[in-house]
C-alpha beads as a LAMMPS data file, in Angstrom:
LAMMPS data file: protein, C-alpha beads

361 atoms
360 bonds

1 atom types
1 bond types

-500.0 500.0 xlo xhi
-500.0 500.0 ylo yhi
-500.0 500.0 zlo zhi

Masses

1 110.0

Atoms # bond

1 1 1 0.000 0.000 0.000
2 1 1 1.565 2.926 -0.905
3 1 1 1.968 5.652 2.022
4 1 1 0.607 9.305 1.019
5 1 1 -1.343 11.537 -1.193
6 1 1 -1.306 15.281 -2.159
7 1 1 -3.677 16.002 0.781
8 1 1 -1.933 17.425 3.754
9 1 1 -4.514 15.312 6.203
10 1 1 -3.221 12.352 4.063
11 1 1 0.337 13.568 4.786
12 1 1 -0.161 14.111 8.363
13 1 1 -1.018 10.759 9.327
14 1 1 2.582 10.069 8.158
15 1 1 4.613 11.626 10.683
16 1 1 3.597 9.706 13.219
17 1 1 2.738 6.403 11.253
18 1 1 5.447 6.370 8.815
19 1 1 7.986 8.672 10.300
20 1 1 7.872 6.142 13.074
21 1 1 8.185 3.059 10.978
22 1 1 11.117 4.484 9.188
23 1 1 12.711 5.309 12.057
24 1 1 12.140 1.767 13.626
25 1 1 11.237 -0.564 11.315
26 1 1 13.036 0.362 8.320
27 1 1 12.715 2.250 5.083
28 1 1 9.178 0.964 4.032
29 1 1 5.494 1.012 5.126
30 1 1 4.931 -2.505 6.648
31 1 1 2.193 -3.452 3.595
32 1 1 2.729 -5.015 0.344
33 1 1 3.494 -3.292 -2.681
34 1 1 1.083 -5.349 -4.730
35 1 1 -1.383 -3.297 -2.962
36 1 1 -1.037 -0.548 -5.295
37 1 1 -1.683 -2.213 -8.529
38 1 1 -5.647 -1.925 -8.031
39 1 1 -6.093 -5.884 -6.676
40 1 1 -7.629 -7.129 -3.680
41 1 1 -6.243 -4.692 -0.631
42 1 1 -3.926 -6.999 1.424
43 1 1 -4.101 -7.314 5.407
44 1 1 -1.399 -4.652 6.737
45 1 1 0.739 -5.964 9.002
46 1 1 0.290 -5.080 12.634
47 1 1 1.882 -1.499 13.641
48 1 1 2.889 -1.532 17.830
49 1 1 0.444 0.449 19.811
50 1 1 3.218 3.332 20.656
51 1 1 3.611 3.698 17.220
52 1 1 -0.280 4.957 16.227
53 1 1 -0.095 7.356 19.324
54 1 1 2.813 9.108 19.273
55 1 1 3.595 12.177 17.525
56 1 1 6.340 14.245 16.082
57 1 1 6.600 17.260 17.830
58 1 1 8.548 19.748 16.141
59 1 1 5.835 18.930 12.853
60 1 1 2.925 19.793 15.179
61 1 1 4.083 22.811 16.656
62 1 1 4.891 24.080 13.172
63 1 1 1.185 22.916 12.040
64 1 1 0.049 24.555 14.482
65 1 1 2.163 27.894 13.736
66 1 1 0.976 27.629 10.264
67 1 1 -2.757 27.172 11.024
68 1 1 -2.601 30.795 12.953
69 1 1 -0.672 32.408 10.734
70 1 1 -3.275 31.103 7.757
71 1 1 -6.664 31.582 9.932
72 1 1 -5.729 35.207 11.195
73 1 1 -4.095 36.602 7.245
74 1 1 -6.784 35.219 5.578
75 1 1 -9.489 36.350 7.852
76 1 1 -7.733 40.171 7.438
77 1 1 -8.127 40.036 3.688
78 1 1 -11.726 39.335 3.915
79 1 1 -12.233 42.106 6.454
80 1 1 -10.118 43.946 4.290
81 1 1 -12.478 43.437 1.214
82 1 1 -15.724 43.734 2.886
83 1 1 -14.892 47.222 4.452
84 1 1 -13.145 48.859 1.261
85 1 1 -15.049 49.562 -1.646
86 1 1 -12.049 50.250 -3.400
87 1 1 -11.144 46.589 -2.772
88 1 1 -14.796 45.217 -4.173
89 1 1 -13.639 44.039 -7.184
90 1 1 -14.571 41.249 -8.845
91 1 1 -10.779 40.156 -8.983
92 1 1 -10.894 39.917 -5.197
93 1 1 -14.032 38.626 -5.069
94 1 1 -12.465 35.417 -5.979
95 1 1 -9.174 36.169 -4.028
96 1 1 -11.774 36.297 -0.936
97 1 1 -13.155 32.648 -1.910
98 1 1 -9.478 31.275 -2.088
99 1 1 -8.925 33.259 1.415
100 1 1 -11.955 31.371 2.735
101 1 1 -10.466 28.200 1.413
102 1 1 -7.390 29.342 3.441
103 1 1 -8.975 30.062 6.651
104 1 1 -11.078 26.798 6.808
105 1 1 -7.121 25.006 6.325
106 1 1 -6.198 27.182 8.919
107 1 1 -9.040 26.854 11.325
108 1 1 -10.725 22.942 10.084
109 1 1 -7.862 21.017 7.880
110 1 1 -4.797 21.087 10.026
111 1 1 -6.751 20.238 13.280
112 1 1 -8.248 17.525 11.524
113 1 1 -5.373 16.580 10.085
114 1 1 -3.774 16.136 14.113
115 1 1 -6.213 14.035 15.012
116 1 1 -5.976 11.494 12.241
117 1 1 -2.251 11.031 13.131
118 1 1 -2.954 9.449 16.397
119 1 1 -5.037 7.680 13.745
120 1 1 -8.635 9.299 15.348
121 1 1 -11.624 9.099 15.236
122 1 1 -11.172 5.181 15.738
123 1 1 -14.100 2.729 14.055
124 1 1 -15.967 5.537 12.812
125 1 1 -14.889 4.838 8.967
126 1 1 -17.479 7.398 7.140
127 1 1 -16.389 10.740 9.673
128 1 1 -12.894 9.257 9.082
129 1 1 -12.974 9.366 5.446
130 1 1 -14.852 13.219 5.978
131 1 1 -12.013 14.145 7.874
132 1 1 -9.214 13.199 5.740
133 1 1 -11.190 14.334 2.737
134 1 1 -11.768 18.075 4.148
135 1 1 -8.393 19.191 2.233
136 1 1 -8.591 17.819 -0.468
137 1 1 -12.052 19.671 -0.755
138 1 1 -10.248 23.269 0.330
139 1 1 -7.218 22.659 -2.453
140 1 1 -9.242 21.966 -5.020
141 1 1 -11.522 25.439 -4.103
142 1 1 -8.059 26.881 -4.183
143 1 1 -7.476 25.532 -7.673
144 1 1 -11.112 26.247 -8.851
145 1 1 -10.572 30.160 -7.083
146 1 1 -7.200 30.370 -9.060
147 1 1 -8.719 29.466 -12.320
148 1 1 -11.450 32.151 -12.220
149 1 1 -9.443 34.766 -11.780
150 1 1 -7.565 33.471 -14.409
151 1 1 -9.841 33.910 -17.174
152 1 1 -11.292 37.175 -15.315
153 1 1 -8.016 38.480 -16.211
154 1 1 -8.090 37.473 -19.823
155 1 1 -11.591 38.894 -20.723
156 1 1 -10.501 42.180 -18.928
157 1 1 -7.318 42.032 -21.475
158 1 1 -8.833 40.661 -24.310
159 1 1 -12.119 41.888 -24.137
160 1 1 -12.131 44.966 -22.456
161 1 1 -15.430 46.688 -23.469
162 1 1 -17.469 43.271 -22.632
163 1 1 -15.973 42.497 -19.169
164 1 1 -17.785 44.868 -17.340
165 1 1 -21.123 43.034 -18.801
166 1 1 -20.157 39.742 -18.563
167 1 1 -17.717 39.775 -14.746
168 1 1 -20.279 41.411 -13.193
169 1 1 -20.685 40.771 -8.672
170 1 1 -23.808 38.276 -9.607
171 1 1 -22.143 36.356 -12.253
172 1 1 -18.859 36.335 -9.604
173 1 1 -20.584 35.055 -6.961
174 1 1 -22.859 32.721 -9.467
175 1 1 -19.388 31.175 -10.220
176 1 1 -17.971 31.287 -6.785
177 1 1 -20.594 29.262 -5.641
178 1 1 -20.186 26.787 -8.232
179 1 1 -16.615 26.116 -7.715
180 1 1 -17.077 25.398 -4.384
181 1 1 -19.467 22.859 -5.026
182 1 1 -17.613 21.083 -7.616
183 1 1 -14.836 21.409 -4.981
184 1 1 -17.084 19.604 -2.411
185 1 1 -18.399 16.967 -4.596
186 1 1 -14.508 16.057 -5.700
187 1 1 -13.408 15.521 -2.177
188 1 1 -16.154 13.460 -1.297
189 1 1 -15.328 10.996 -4.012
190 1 1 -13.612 8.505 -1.398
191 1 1 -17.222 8.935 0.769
192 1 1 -18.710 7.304 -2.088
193 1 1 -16.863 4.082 -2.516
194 1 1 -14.367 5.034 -3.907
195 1 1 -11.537 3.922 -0.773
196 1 1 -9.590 0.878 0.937
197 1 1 -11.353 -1.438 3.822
198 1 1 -9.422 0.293 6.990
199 1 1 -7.540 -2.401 9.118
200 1 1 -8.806 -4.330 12.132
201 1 1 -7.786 -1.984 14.468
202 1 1 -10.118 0.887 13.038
203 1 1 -7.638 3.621 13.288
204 1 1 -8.171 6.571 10.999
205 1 1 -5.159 6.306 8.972
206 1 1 -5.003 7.725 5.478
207 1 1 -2.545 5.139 4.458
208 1 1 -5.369 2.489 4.974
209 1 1 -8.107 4.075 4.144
210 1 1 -7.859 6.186 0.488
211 1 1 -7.787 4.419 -2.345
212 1 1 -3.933 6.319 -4.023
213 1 1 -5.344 5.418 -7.422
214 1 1 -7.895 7.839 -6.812
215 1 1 -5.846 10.562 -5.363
216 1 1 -3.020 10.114 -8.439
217 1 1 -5.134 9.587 -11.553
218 1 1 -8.087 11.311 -10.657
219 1 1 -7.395 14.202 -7.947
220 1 1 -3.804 15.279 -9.369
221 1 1 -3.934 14.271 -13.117
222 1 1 -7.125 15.554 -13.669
223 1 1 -8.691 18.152 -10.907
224 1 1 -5.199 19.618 -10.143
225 1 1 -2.330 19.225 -12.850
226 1 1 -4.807 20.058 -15.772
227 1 1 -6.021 23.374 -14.331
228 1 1 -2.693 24.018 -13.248
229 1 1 -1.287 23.953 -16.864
230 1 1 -4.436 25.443 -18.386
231 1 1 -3.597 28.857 -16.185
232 1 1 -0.116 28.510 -17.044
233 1 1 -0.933 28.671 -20.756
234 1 1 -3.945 31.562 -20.153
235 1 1 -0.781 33.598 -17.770
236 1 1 1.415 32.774 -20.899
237 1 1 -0.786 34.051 -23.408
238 1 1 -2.108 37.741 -21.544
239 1 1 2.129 38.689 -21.081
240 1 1 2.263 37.683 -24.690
241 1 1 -0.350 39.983 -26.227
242 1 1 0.446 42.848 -23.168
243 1 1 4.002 42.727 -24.724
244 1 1 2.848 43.034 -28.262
245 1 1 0.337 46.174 -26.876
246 1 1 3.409 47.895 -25.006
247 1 1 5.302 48.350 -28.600
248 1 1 2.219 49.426 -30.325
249 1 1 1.286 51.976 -27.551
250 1 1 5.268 53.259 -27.801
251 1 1 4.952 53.375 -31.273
252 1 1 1.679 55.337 -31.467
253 1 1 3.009 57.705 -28.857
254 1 1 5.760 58.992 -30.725
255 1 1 3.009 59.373 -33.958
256 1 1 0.774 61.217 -31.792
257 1 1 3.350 63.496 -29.602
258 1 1 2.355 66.435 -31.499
259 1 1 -1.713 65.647 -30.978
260 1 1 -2.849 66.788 -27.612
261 1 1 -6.100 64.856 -27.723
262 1 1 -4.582 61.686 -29.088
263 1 1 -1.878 62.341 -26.642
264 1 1 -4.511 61.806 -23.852
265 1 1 -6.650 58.815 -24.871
266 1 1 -3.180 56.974 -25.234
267 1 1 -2.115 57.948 -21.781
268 1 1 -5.624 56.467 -20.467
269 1 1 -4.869 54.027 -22.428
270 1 1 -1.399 52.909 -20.755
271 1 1 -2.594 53.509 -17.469
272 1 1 -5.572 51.132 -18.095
273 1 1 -3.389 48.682 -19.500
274 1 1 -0.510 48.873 -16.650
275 1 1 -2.847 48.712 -13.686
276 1 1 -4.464 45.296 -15.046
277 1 1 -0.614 44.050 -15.792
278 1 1 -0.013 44.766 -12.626
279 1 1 -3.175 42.620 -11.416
280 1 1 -2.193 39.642 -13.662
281 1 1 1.354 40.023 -11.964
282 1 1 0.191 39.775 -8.947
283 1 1 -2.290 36.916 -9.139
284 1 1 0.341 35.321 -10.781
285 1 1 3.065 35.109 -8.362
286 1 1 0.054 33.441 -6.208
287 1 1 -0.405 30.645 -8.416
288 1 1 3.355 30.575 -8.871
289 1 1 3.482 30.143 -5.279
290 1 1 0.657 27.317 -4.973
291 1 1 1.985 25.635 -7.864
292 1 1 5.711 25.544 -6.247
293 1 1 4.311 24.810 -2.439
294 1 1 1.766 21.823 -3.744
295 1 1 3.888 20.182 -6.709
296 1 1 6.362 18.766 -4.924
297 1 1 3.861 16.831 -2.478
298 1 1 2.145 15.782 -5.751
299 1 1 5.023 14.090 -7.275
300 1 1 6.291 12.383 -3.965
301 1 1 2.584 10.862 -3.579
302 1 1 3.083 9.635 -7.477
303 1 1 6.704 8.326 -6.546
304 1 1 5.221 6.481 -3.846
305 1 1 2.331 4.742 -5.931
306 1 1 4.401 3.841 -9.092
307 1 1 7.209 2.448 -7.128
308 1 1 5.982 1.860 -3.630
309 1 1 9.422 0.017 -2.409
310 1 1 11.105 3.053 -3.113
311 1 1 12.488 4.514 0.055
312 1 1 11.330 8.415 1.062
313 1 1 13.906 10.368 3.085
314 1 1 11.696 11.300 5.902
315 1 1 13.281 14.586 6.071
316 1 1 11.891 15.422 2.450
317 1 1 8.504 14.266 3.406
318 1 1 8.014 16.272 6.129
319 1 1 9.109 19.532 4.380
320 1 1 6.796 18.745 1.479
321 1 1 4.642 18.466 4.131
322 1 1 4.823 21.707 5.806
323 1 1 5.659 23.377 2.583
324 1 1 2.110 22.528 1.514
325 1 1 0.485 23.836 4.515
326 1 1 2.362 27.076 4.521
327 1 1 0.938 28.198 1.193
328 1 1 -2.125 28.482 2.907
329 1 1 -0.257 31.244 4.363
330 1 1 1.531 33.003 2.286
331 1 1 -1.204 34.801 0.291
332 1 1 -1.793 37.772 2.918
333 1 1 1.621 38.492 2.465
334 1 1 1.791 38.582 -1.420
335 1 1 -1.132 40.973 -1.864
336 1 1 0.490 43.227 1.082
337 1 1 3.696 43.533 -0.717
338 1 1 2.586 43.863 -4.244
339 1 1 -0.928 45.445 -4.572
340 1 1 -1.268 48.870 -2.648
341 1 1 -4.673 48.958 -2.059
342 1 1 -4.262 45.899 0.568
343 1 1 -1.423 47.097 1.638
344 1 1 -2.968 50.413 2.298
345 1 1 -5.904 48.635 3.879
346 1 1 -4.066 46.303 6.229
347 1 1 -2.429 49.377 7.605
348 1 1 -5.868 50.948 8.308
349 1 1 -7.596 48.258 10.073
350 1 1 -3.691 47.676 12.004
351 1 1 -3.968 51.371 12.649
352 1 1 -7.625 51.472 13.386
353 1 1 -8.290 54.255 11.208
354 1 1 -10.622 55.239 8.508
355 1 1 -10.180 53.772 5.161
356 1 1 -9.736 56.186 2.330
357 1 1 -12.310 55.551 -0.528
358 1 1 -11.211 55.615 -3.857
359 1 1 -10.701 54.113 -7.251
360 1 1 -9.126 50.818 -7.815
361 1 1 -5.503 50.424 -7.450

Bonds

1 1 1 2
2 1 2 3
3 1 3 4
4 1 4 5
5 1 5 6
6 1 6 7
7 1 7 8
8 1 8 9
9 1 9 10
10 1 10 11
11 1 11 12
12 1 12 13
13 1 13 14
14 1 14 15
15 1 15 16
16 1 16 17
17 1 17 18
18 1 18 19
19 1 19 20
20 1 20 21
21 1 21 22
22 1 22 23
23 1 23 24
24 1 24 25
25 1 25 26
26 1 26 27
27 1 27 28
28 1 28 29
29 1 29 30
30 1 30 31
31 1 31 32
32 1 32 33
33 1 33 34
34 1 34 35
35 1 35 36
36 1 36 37
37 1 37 38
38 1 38 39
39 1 39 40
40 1 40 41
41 1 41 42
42 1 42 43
43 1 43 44
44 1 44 45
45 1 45 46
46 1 46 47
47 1 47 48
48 1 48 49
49 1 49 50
50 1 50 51
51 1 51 52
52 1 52 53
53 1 53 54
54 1 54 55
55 1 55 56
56 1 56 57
57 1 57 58
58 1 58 59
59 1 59 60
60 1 60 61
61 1 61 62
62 1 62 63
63 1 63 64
64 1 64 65
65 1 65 66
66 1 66 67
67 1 67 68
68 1 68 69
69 1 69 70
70 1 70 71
71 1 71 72
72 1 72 73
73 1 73 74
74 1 74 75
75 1 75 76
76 1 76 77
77 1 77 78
78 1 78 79
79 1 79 80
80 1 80 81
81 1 81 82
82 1 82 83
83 1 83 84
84 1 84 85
85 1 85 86
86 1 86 87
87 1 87 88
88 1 88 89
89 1 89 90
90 1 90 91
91 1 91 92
92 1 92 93
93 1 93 94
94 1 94 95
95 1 95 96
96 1 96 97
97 1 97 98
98 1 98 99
99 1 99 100
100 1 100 101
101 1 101 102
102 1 102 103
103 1 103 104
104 1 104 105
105 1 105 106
106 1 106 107
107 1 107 108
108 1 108 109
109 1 109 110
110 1 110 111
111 1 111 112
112 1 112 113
113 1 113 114
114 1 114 115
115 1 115 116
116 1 116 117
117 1 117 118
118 1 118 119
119 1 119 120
120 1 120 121
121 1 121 122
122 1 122 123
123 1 123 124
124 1 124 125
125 1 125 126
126 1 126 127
127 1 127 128
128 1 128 129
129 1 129 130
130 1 130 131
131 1 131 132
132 1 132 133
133 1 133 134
134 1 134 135
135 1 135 136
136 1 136 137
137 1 137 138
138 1 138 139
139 1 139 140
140 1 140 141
141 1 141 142
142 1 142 143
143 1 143 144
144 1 144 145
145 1 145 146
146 1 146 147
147 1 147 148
148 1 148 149
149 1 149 150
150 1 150 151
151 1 151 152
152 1 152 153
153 1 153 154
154 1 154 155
155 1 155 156
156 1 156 157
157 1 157 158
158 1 158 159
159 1 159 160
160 1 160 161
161 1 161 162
162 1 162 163
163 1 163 164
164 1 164 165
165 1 165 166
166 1 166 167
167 1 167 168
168 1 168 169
169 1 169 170
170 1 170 171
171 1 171 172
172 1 172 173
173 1 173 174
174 1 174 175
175 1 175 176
176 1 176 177
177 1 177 178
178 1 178 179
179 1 179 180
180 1 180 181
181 1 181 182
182 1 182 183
183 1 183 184
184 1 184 185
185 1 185 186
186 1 186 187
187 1 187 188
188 1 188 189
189 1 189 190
190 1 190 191
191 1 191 192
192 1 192 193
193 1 193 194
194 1 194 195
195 1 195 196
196 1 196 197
197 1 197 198
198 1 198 199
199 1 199 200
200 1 200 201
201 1 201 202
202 1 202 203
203 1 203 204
204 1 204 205
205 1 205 206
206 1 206 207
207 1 207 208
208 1 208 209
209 1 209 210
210 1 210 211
211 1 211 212
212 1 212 213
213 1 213 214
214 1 214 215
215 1 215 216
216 1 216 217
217 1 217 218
218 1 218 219
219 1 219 220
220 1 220 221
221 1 221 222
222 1 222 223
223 1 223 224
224 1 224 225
225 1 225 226
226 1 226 227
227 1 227 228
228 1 228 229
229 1 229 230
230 1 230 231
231 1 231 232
232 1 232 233
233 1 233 234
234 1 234 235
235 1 235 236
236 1 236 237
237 1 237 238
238 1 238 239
239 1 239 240
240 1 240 241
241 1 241 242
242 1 242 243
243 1 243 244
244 1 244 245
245 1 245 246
246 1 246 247
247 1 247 248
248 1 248 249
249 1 249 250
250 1 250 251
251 1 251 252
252 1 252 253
253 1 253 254
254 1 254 255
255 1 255 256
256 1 256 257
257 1 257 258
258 1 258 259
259 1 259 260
260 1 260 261
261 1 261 262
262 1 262 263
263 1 263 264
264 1 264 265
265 1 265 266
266 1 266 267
267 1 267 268
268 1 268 269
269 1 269 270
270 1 270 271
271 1 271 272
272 1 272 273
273 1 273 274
274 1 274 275
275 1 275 276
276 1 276 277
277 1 277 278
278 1 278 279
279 1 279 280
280 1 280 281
281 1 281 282
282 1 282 283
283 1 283 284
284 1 284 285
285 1 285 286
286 1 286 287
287 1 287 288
288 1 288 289
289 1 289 290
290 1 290 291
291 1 291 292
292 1 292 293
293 1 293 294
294 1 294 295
295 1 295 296
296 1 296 297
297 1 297 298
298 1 298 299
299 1 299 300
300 1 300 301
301 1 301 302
302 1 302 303
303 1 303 304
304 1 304 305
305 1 305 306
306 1 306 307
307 1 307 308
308 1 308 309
309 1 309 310
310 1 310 311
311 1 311 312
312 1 312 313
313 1 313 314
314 1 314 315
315 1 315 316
316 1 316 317
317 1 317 318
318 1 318 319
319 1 319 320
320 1 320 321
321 1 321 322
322 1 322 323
323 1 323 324
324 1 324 325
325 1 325 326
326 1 326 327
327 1 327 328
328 1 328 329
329 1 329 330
330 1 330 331
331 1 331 332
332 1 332 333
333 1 333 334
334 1 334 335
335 1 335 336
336 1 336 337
337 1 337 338
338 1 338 339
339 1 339 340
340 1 340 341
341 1 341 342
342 1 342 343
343 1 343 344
344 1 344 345
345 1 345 346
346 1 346 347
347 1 347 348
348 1 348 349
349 1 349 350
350 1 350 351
351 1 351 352
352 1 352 353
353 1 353 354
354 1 354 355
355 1 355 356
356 1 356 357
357 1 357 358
358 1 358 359
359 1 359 360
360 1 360 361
């Protein structure tokens, strides 16, 4: 059976399940291999009672480091948005459904994901399998999140005189919703059949309870990787054309330098088209960031299934581990150092003072 998944609960049953067994038992898992080739799930063999309750320390106290850190940022960029008009974009109305996502890691995922390494709740295989699936919900609302404002920032390049009609709040929050329920009905996948008969012993172990097939072929391959590369390619193709607008608008300002008027419109014109750059930028870095903090979990779990013998340095698990969780993190702290506007507004609600109105930054 192989021994994790892309899903930081599925991850943190490991440290003190696997990080024990390598330390005491070896390289490997104490299952077969053949369990990974989609047959009949062998019996695991038994793990020593010490081993399902004891945890590693130093990986909890930096969970638990991370879940603050996620659950208070996050919450500040939806107070942010929801007192700041200049902030009620619809942009940000999807970077305040990925800070939700955030927060409930923060504040539900990394708890849960605690418990299951003392391998809890015990016998309880459906609340189990809720638990453990709770990430794996929030990433792929990440993803989902990610991908909207993706192609809100092509129409508002590429079609700039139809995205006020067609981004409007409604249709944002029409999609919004949406996402997250596609989000909810991927992660509970495994509650519908689709995971491993737990051992005997009824502990809520990840390793013995999600089917890896499904987290490989169908949560990474498809729900993950393919997004991934399909924002890639829509990031790719906006700094493409923005480059090929920049030389136009340089070109037409030196055959217009003499026309006052002309001179104008192309100035509004630059503006326009540097302030959403600077948007796409910045969104950008923030699925450069997921990308780099969820990838290498992601290949680790597909090590793991296509050659389960394979030994893991435990060091490298763990920091894909944490890694992982920290992006959860780290999105407060891109919008405070590269769009104003939040920066502006996390100093006001720091300060508690009153938030200057104004246009969009």
């Amino acid at each position: 059976m192989t021994s994790s998944s892309i899903s930081p609960p599925l991850f943190s049953t490991l440290p003190s399940s696997k990080a024990s067994l390598l330390g005491k038992a070896g390289p490997h898992l104490p299952f077969s291999p053949n369990a990974t080739t989609g047959g009949e799930v062998p019996t695991p063999s038994p793990t020593p009672p010490e081993l399902l309750v004891s945890l590693n320390v130093p990986y909890v106290v930096a969970e638990l480091v991370i879940a603050v850190l996620s659950t208070a940022g996050n919450l500040l960029v939806c107070v942010a948005v929801a007192i700041n008009r200049r902030l009620r974009t619809v942009t940000n109305y999807f970077l305040v459904s990925l800070a939700v996502a955030d927060v409930c890691v923060g504040a539900l995922a990394i708890p849960c994901a605690i418990l299951t390494d003392l391998g809890i709740p015990q016998h309880q295989l459906y609340l189990c399998l809720f638990m453990l699936s709770v990430l794996i919900m929030l990433t792929q609302s990440s993803i989902f999140s990610l991908l909207a404002v993706a192609i809100e920032r092509y129409v508002a390049i590429f079609l700039p005189f139809r995205h006020q009609r067609i981004m409007t709040p409604r249709n944002a929050l029409l999609i919004i919703v949406a996402t997250w329920v596609l989000a909810f009905l991927i992660g509970l996948v495994p509650l519908m059949g689709w995971y491993r008969q737990p051992a005997e012993s009824g502990h809520c172990f990840f390793v013995l309870v999600v089917d890896m097939t499904y987290m490989v072929y169908f949560n990474f391959f498809a729900c993950v990787l393919a997004p991934l590369v399909a924002m890639f390619l829509i990031y790719a193709r906006i700094f493409a054309v923005v480059k090929r607008q920049a030389r136009r608008i340089a070109a037409e300002r030196g055959a217009v330098a003499t026309d006052k008027e002309g001179g104008e419109g192309l100035a509004a014109r630059t503006v326009q088209m540097k302030q959403e750059v600077r948007t796409a930028t910045s969104v950008f870095l923030v699925l450069f960031l997921f990308a780099a903090c969820w990838i290498p979990l992601h290949v680790i779990n597909c090590f793991l299934l296509l050659c389960p013998t394979c030994p893991v340095p435990l060091p490298l698990l763990l920091t894909a581990i944490i890694l992982s969780h920290a992006n959860s993190a780290v999105n407060p702290i891109v919008y405070a150092y590269k769009m104003k506007a939040f920066r502006l507004a996390f100093k006001a609600i720091f300060c508690c003072r009153r938030i200057a109105e104004g246009g969009a930054d």
